[in-house]
C-alpha positions as CSV (number, residue, x, y, z in Angstrom):
1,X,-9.6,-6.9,22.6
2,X,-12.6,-7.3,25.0
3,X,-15.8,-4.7,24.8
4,X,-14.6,-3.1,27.4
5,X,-11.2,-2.2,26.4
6,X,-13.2,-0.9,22.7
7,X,-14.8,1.5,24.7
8,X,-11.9,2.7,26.7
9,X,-9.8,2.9,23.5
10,X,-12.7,4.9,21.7
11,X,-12.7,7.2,25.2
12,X,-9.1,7.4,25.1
13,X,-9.1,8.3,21.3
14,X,-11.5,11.3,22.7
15,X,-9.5,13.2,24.9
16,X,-7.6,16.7,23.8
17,X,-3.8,15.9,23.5
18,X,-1.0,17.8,25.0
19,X,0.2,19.5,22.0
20,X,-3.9,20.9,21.4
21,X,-3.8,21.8,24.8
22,X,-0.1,23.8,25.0
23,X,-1.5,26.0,21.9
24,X,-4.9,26.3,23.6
25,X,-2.8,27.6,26.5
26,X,-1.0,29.7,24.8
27,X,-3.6,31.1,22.6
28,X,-5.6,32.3,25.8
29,X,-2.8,34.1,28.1
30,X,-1.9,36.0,24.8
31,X,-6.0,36.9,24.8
32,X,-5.8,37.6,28.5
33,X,-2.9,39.4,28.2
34,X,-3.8,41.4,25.2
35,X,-7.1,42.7,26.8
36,X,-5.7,43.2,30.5
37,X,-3.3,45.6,28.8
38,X,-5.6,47.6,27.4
39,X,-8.8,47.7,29.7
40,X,-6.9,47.4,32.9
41,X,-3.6,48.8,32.4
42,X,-1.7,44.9,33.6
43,X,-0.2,42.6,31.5
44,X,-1.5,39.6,33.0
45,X,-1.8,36.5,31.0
46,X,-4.9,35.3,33.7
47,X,-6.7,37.7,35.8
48,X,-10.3,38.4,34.5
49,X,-10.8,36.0,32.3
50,X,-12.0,31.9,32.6
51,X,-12.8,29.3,29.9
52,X,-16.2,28.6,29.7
53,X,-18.8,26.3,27.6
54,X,-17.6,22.7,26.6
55,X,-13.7,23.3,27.3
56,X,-14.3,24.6,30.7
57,X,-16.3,21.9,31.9
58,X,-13.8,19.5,30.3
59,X,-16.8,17.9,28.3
60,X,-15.1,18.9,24.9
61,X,-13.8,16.4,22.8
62,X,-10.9,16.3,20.3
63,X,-12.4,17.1,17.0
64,X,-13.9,20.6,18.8
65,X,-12.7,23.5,17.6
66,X,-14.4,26.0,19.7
67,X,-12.9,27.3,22.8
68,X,-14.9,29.2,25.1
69,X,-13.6,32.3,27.3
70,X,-15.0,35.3,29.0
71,X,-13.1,37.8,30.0
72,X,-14.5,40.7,32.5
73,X,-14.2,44.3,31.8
74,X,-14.0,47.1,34.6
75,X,-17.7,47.6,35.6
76,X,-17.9,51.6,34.7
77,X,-17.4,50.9,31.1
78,X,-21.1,49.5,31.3
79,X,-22.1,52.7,32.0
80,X,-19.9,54.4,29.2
81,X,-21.8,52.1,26.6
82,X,-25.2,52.4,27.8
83,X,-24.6,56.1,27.3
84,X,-24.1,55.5,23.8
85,X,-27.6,56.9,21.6
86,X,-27.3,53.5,20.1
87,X,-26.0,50.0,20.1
88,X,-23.7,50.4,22.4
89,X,-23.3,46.6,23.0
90,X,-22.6,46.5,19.0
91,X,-19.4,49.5,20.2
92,X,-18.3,47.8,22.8
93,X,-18.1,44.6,21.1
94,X,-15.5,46.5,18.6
95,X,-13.9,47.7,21.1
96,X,-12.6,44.3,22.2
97,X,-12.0,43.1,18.7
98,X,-9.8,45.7,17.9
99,X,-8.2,45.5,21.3
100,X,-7.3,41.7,20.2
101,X,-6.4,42.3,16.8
102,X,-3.0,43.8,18.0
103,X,-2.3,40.7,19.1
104,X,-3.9,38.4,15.9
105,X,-4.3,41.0,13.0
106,X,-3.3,38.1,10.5
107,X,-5.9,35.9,11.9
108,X,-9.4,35.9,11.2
109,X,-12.0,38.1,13.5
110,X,-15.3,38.9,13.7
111,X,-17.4,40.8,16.2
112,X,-20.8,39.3,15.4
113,X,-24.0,38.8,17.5
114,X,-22.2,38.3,21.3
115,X,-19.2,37.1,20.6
116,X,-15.4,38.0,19.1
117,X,-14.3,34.9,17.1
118,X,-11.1,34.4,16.3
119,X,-10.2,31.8,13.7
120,X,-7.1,30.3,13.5
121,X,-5.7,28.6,10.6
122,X,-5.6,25.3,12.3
123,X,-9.4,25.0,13.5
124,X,-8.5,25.8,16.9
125,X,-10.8,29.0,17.3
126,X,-11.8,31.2,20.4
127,X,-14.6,33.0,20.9
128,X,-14.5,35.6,23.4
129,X,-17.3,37.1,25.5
130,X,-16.6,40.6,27.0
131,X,-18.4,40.9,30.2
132,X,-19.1,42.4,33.4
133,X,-19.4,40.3,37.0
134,X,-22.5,40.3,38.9
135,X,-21.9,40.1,42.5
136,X,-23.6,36.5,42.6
137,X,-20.5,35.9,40.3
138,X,-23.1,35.9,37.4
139,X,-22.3,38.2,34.6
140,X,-24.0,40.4,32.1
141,X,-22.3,40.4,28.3
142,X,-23.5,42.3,25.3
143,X,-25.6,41.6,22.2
144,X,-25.8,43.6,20.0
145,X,-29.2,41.9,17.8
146,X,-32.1,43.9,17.5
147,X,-30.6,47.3,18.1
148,X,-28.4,46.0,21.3
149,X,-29.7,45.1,24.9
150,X,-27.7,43.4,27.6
151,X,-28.0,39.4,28.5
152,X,-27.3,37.3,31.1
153,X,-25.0,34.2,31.8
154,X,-24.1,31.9,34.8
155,X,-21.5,29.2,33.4
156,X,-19.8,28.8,37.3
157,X,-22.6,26.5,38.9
158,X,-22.8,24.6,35.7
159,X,-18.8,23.8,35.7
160,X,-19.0,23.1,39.7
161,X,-21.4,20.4,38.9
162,X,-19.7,18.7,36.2
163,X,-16.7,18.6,38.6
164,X,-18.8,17.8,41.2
165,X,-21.1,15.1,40.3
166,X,-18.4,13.2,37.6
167,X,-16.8,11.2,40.6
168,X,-19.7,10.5,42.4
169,X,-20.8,9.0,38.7
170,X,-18.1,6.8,38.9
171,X,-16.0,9.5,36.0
172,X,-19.0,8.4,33.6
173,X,-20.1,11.9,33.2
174,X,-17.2,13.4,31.5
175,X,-16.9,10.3,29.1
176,X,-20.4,10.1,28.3
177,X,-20.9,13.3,27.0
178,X,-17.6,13.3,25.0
179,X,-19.6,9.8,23.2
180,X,-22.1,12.1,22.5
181,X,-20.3,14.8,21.3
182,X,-18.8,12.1,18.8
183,X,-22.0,10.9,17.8
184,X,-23.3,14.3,17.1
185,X,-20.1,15.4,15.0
186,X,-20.5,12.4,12.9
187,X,-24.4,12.3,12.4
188,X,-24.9,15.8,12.4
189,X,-27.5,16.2,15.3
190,X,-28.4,19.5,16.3
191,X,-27.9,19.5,19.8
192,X,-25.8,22.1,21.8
193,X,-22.9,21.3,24.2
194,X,-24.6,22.1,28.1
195,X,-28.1,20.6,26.3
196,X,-25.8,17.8,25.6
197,X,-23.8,17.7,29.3
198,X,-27.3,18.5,30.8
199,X,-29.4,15.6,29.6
200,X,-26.4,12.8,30.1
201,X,-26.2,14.0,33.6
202,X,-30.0,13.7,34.0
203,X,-29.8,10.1,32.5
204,X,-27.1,9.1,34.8
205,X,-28.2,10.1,37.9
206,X,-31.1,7.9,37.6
207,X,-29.5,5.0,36.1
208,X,-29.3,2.0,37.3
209,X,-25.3,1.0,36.5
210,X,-23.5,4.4,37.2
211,X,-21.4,3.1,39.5
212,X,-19.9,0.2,36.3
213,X,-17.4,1.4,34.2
214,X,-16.2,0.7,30.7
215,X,-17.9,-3.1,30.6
216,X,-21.0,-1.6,30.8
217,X,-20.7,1.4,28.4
218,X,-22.9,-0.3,25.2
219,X,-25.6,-0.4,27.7
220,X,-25.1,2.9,28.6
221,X,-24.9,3.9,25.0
222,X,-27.9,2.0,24.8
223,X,-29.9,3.4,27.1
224,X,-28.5,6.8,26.8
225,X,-30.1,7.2,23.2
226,X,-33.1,5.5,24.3
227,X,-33.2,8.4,26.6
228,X,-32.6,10.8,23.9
229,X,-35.0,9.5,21.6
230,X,-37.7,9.7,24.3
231,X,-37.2,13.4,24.9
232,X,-40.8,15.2,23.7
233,X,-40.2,16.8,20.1
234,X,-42.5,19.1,21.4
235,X,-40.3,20.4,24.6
236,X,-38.6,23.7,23.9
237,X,-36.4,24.2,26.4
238,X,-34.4,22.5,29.6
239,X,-33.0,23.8,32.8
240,X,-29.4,23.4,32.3
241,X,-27.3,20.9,34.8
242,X,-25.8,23.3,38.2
243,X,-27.2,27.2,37.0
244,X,-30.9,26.1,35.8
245,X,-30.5,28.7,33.3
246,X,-32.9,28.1,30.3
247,X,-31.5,25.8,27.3
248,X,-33.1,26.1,24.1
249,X,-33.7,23.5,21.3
250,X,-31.6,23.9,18.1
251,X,-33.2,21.0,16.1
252,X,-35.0,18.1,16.9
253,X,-32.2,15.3,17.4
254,X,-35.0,12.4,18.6
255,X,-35.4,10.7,15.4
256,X,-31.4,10.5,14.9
257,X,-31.1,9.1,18.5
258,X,-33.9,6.1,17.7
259,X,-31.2,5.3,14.9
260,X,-28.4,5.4,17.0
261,X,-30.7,3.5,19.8
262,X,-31.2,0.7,17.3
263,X,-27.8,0.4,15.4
264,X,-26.5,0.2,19.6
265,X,-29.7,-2.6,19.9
266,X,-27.6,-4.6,17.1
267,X,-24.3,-4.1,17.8
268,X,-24.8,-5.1,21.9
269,X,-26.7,-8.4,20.1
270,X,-23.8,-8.8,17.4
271,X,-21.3,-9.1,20.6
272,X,-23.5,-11.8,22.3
273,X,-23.4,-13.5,19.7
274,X,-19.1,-13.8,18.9
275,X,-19.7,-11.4,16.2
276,X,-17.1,-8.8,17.3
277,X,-16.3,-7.3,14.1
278,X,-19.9,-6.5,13.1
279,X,-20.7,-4.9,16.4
280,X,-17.5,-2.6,15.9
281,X,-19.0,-1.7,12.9
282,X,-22.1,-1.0,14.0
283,X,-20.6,1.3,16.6
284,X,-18.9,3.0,14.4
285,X,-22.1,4.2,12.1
286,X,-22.9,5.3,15.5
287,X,-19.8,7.2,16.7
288,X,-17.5,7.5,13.9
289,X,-13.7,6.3,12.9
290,X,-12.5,7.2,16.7
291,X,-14.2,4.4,17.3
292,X,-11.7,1.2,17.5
293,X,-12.2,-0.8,14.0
């Protein structure tokens, strides 16, 4: 087996399967259809509502549990929870838990923070943001911290430019991130999905091979980390990829990407050298046992 075909196995070995997808599938139109029913009087399985985060912009990879959705209530309940003498973001957040737990009551829910979660007994978990559209197609979704207050979110432009820009990046985008997502699953680096999406798009669009493909992914490893690693520990936020809403740091993840930089320095010098079972090795402590051994 030639590097290249390594790295499109490992890609390969990254992508949600059919049978994770059908439940995925199912588990949303019964969401969708749960909530329609009771905020807008329809029993549709797929008005209001969109997958959003990782899943939606089809950057997720296997091992993710998480699965992103918002679903949009009619706008005058708004006004019915900002009428309420306190929290009303906190109420309205129950609302749609206990509106969903008709559906699930033997599954696992919380209404916590800005989110429903819903935990299934097979890792494949929702969470569900209740939220009202903006006419820019924006929307506005409740948090109930701190005594309540209303945020906002803009996940659309971010999606479109995933879609967008992936072809024109040869399909790199997609898979690069999903290696990352990898890496940070089995090194345990605190980065966040759009930071994640965000900076390998940034690194791609100015890099020199985007147009190669799989024979050229240990440099982009390579150079992807050395990327990472010379982010500024001191830089608290980015402008994410499409919406330029704010990202914030969740840890610093430099010092684990100079480690991944120069176990990818080895293993790219292992393979020049006929050495191919070292360099798989070394990939591995890099991205895990989805990598080919």
């Amino acid at each position: 087996m030639s590097e290249a075909e390594y790295f499109k196995t490992f890609c390969d070995n990254l992508i949600i399967g059919t049978e994770k997808r059908s439940t995925i599938s199912r588990r949303y139109k019964a969401i969708t259809n749960r909530l329609n029913t009771d905020f807008w009087g329809s029993p549709s399985e797929t008005l209001f509502s969109r997958y959003v985060g990782s899943y939606g912009r089809n950057t997720s990879m296997v091992d993710e549990s998480d699965i992103d959705m918002i679903f949009v209530l009619p706008a005058h309940l708004k006004t019915t929870y900002d009428n309420y003498l306190y929290n009303g973001q906190s109420s309205l957040l129950q609302a749609v838990r206990d509106s969903i737990r008709k559906t699930y009551s033997t599954s696992k829910l919380g209404a916590d923070g800005q989110v429903i979660a819903i935990n299934f007994a097979d890792n494949i978990n929702f969470e569900v943001v209740p939220a009202f559209q903006n006419e820019d197609k924006s929307y506005i979704f409740p948090d109930s911290n701190n005594g309540g207050s209303w945020k906002k979110t803009n996940p659309h432009p971010e999606i479109d430019k995933v879609n967008q820009e992936d072809p024109k990046l040869n399909y790199n985008l997609k898979r690069l991130c999903k290696m990352t997502r990898a890496w940070k699953g089995f090194c345990n680096v605190p980065m966040g999905g759009l930071l994640i999406d965000t900076l390998a798009y940034n690194f791609l669009s100015n890099w020199d091979n985007k147009d190669k493909s799989y024979l050229y992914y240990d440099l982009m490893a390579r150079d992807f980390f050395s990327y990472l690693k010379n982010q500024r520990e001191t830089q608290t936020y980015w402008y994410a990829l499409g919406s330029n809403q704010l990202i914030y740091r969740k840890g610093k993840f430099e010092y684990k990407a100079k480690l991944a930089y120069d176990k990818a320095v080895e293993a790219i010098e292992f393979q020049r050298n006929k050495q191919y079972y070292s360099a798989k090795q070394k990939w591995r402590e890099i991205y895990g046992y989805k990598f080919p051994s």
